[in-house]
C-alpha positions in Angstrom: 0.0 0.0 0.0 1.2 3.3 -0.8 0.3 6.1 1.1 -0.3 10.2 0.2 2.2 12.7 0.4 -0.1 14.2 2.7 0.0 10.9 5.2 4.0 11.0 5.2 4.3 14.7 5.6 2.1 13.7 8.8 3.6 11.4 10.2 7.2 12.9 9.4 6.2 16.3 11.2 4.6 13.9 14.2 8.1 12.0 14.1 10.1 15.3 14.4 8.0 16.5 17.3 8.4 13.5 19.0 12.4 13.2 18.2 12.7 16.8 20.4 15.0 16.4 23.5 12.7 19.5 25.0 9.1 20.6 25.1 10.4 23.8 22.8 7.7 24.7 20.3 9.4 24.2 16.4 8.6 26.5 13.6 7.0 24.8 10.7 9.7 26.5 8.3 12.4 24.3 10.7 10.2 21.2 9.8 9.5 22.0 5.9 13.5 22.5 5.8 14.5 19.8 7.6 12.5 17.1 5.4 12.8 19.0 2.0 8.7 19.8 2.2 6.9 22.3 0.6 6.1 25.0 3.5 2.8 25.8 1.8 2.0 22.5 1.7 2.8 21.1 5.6 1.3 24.0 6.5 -2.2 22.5 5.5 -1.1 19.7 6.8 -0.3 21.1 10.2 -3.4 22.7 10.4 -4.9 19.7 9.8 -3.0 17.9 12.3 -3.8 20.3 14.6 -7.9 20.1 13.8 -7.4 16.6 14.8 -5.8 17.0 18.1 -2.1 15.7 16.9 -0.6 18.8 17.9 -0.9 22.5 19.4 -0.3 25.4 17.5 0.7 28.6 19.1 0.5 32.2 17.2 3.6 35.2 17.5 6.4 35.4 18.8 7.0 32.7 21.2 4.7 30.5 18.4 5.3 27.1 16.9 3.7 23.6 17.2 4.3 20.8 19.1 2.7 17.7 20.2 -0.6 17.8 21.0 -0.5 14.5 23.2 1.5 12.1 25.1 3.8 10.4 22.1 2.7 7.2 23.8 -0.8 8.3 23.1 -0.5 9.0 19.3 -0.9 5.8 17.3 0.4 5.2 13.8 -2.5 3.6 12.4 -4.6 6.1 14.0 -3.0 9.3 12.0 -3.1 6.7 8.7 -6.6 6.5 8.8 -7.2 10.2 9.4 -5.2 10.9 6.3 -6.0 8.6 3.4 -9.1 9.4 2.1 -9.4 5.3 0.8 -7.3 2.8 2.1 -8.2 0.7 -0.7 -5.3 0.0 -3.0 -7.7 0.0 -6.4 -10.3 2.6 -7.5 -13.6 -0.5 -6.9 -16.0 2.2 -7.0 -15.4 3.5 -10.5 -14.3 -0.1 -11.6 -16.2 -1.6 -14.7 -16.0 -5.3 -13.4 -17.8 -3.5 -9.8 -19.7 -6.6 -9.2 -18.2 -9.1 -11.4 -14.8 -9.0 -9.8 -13.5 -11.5 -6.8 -10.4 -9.0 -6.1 -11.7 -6.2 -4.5 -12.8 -8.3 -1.3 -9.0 -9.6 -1.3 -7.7 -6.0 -1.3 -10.0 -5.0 1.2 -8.6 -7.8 3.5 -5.1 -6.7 2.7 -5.9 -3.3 3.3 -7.3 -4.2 6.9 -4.2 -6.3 7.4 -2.0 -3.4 6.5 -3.7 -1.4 9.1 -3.6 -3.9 11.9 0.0 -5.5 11.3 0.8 -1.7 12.7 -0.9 -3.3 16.2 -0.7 -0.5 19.2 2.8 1.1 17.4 2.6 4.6 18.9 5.4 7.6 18.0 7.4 6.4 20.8 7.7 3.1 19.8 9.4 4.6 16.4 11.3 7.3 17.5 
């Protein structure tokens, strides 16, 4: 299964946060030019994260993000299924053969057993 750009710039920016020796809040610039990311782009995705309850965003001077929970608390699966919008490896829905075709049940079970060979792993179990 491959996931979006927009999964692995979340779970990149989660893994950053959670690789910090200190609570200090990190710019998203720091982030975007650490990984080689698009700052327009993370910043959507930072938003989102934030929407979601990943991190905590803070405005000025004394701004930045950082984790919005325990990395303990934040598992990998979790923030994979909040980003994909189809964890289906094949477009079924706009298939021809919809009905006529034994694979999509398959994919569906590989799908789910991509999701659940990631068990409980939680940031700290990665970092």
């Amino acid at each position: 299964m491959k996931l979006t750009k927009q999964t692995d710039f979340a779970l990149r920016t989660l893994l950053y946060l959670a690789k910090q020796e200190t609570n200090r809040r990190i710019f998203v610039q720091e982030i975007a030019d650490a990984y080689d990311m698009p700052v327009n782009h993370l910043t959507k995705i930072v938003n989102k994260l934030s929407r979601l309850g990943y991190i905590n965003t803070y405005r000025g001077r004394n701004g930045g993000i950082e984790l919005g929970r325990a990395k303990e608390d934040i598992l990998i699966k979790g923030v994979i299924i909040d980003f994909e919008p189809s964890l289906t490896p094949a477009d079924c829905e706009n298939c021809l053969l919809r009905g006529g075709c034994g694979l999509e049940v398959h994919l569906a079970i590989a799908s789910d057993a991509f999701i659940e060979s990631l068990g409980n792993k939680s940031l700290a179990d990665i970092c």
